[in-house]
C-alpha positions in Angstrom: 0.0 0.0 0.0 1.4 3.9 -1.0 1.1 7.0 0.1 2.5 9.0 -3.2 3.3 13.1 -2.6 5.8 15.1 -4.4 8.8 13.2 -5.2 8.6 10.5 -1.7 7.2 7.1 -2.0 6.1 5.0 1.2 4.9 1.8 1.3 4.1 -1.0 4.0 3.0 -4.6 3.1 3.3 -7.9 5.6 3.5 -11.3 4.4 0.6 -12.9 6.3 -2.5 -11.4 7.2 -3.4 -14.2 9.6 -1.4 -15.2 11.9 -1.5 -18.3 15.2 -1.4 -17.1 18.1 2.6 -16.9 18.8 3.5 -17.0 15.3 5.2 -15.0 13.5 5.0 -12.6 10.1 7.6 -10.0 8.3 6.3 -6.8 7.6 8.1 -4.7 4.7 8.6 -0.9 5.2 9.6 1.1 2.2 10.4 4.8 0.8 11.4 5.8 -2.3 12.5 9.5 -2.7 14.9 11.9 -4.6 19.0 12.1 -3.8 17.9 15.5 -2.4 15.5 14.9 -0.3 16.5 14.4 3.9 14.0 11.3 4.9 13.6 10.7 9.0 12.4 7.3 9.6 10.2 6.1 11.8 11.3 5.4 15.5 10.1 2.5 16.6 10.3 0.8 20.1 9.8 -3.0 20.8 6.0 -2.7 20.1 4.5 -1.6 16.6 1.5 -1.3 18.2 -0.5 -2.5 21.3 -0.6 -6.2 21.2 1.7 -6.8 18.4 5.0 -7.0 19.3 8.3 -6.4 17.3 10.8 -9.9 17.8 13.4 -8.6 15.2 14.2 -5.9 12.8 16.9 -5.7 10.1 18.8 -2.8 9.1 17.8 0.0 7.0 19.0 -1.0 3.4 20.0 2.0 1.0 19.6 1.3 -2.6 20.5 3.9 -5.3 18.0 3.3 -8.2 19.1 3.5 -12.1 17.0 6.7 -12.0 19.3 8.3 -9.7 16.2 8.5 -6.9 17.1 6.4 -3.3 15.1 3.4 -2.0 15.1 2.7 1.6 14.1 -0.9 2.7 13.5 -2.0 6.2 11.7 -5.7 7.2 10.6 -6.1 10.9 9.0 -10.0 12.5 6.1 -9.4 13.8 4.1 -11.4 16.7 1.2 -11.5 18.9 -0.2 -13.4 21.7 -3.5 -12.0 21.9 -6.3 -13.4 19.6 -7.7 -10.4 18.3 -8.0 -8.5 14.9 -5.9 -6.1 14.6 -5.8 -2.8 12.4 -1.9 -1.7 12.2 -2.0 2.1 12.2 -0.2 3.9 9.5 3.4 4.2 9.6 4.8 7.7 8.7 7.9 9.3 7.5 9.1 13.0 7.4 10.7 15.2 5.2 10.9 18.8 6.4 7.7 20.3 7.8 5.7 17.0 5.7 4.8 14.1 6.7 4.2 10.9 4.1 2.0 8.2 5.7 1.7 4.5 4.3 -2.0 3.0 4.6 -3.4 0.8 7.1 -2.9 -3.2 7.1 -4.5 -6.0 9.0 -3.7 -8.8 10.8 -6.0 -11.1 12.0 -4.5 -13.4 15.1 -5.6 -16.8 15.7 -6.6 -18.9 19.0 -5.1 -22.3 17.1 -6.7 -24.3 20.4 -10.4 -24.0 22.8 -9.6 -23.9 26.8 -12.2 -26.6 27.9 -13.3 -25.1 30.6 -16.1 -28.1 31.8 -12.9 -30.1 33.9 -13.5 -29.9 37.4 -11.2 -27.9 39.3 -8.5 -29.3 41.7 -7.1 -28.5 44.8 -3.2 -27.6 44.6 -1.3 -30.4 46.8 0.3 -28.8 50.3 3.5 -27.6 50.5 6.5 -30.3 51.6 9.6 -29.0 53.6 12.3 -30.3 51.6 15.2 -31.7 54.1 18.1 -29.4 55.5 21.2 -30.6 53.1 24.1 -29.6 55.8 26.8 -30.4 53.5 25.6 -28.4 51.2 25.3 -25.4 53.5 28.9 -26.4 54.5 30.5 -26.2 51.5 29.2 -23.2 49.9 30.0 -21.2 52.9 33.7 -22.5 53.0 33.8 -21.7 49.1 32.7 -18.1 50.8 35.3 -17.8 52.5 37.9 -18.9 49.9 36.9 -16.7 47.7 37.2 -13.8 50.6 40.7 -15.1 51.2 41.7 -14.8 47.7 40.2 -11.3 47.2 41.9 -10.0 50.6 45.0 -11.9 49.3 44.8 -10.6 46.0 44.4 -7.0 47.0 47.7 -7.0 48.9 49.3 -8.2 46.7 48.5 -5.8 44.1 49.0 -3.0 47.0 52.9 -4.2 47.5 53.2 -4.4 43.6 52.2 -0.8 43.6 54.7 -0.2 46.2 57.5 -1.5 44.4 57.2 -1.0 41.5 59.3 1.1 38.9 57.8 4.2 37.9 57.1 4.4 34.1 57.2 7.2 31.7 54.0 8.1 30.6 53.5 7.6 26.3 52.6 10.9 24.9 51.4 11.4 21.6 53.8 13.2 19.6 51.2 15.3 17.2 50.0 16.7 21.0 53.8 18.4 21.1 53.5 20.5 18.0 50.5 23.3 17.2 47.5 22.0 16.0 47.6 24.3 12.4 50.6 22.5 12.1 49.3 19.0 12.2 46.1 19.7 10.3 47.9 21.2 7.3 50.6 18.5 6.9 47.3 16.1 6.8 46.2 18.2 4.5 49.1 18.0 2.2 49.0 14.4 2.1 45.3 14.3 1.4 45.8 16.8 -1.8 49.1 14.6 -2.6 46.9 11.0 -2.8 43.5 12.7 -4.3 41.9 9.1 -3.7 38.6 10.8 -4.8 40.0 10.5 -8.2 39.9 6.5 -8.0 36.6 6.4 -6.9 37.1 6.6 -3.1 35.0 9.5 -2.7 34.1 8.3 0.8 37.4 7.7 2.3 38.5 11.1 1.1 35.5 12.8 2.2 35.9 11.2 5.8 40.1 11.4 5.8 39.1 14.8 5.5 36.3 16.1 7.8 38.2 14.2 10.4 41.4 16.9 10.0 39.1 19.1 10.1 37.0 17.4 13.4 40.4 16.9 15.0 42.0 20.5 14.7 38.4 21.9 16.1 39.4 19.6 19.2 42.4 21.2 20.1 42.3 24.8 18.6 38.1 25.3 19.9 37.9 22.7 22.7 34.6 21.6 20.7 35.0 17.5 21.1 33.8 17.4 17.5 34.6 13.4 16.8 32.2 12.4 19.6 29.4 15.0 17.7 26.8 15.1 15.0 28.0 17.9 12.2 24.9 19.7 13.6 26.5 19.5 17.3 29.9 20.5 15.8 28.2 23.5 13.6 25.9 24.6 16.6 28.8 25.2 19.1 31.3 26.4 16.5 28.7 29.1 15.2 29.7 31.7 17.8 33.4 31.0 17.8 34.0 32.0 14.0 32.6 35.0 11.7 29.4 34.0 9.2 31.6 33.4 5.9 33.6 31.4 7.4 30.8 29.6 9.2 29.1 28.9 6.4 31.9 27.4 4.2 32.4 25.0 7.3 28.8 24.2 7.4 28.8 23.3 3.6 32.0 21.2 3.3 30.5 18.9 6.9 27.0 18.7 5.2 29.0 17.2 1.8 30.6 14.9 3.8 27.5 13.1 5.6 25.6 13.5 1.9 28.6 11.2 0.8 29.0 8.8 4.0 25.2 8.2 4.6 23.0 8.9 1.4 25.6 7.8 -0.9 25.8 10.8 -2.8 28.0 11.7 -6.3 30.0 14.2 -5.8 31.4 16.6 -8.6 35.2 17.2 -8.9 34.7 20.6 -8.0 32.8 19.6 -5.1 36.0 17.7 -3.7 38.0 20.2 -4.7 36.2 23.1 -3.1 35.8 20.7 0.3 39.5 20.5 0.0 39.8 24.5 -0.5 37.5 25.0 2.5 39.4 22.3 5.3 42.4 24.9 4.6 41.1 27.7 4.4 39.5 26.6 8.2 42.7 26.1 9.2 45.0 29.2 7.9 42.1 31.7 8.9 41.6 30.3 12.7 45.5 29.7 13.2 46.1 32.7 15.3 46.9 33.6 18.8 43.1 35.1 19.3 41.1 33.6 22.0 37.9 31.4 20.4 35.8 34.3 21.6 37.6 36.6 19.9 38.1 35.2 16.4 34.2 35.8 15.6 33.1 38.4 13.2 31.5 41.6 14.2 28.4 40.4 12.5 28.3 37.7 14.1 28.4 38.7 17.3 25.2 40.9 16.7 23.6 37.4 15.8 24.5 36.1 19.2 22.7 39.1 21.0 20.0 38.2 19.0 19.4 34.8 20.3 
């Protein structure tokens, strides 16, 4: 079944739409939409709905169509242990401010067996003490205290090891001894050097180099921008640099997760500018001036702003 708007495609069919009580059924979720469009796909938890639950779910599968458009393919198990028919609600995607929905299914659950309820009822036999085993108690509390032993033993051990032991120089990484400009631009050199774009490795050169980039912003900035999202990265960097320079930043990072995630074709230009724009990050932030002060006038009267 589709729900067909613009240029996005969504679809949701299930194998089986009866199903025993405890069996199971795959459902099919699917979206179809242009290279330029940013899909968000739908969260779910361990339950599609009320009284079906989700067992398993595979990944999200990315498939770049001969027409250039994306396909997105996910297939979840389904099961149920409550005989009922159900009506699955419509699954939804989201692509800016709209919203694509898929139409409803069914899925009708089956009691495969009748509870007889005409048997007579029975009393539930009385409760026997079960015999004290002594040697059981025994042993598990001497295996108690051996293990007590061995902790207590173990942790003085490790205390006079401490004790005695040589101090040893602490490894320091050498890249941490010289500036961080410095660094990022010899990376840089031996990304433009290699151009591995240029052999089709369009996503190891677009990750080689936001990850300069990422790097340098985590020592120059103190922005821990390899443990963050490009929007993370983008929304604390925003006050520390002016707007042009902001923006040529946000550009090259956006590229880069177009390339890594939605498999996107990049131009030659494209890699060259991202190139361009990793540099000119570096040579323009390079100085002496405090993060705070490196921001451009304009940009300051944004931040009064918010």
């Amino acid at each position: 079944m589709m729900s067909l708007l613009l240029a996005i495609v969504v679809s949701a069919s299930i194998d089986s739409t009866m199903l025993m009580l405890g069996d199971q059924t795959a459902m099919h979720l699917e979206v179809t939409h242009d290279a330029s469009e940013q899909v968000v796909w739908p969260a779910l938890g361990e339950q599609l709905q009320d009284g079906i639950e989700i067992v398993d779910r595979s990944a999200v599968d990315t498939t770049t169509l001969p027409d250039g458009r994306v396909q997105l393919k996910q297939d979840l198990m389904l099961t149920s242990f409550k005989d009922s028919l159900f009506a699955i609600e419509p699954l939804y995607v989201t692509s800016g401010e709209d919203t694509f929905w898929t139409e409803p299914l069914a899925l009708n659950v089956i009691q495969p067996f009748e509870v007889d309820s005409t048997n007579a009822i029975t009393d539930i036999k009385d409760i026997e003490k079960a015999p004290i085993w002594w040697w059981g108690i025994i042993r598990w509390i001497l295996l108690a205290l051996a293990l007590i032993g061995a902790g207590v033993g173990a942790y003085y051990l490790w205390r006079w090891y401490e004790k005695n032991r040589k101090p040893e120089e602490e490894e320091i990484n050498p890249e941490l001894l010289r500036p961080a400009d410095e660094v990022a631009l010899e990376k840089l050199d031996e990304i433009k050097a290699q151009k591995i774009w240029k052999d089709g490795k369009v996503k190891e050169y677009q990750t080689e180099l936001t990850d300069v980039v990422r790097e340098y912003i985590g020592r120059r900035f103190e922005v821990h921008s390899t443990e963050k999202t490009s929007d993370e990265t983008l929304r604390e960097m925003k006050p520390l640099i002016d707007k042009d320079l902001y923006g040529r930043l946000s550009k090259m990072l956006q590229l880069a997760d177009l390339v890594k995630f939605a498999k996107w074709h990049t131009t030659p230009d494209e890699n060259e500018s991202a190139l361009t724009t990793a540099y000119d990050f570096v040579n323009e932030t390079k100085t002496g001036l405090e993060p705070e002060q490196a921001g451009h006038a304009d940009n300051k009267g944004e931040e009064e702003e918010v």
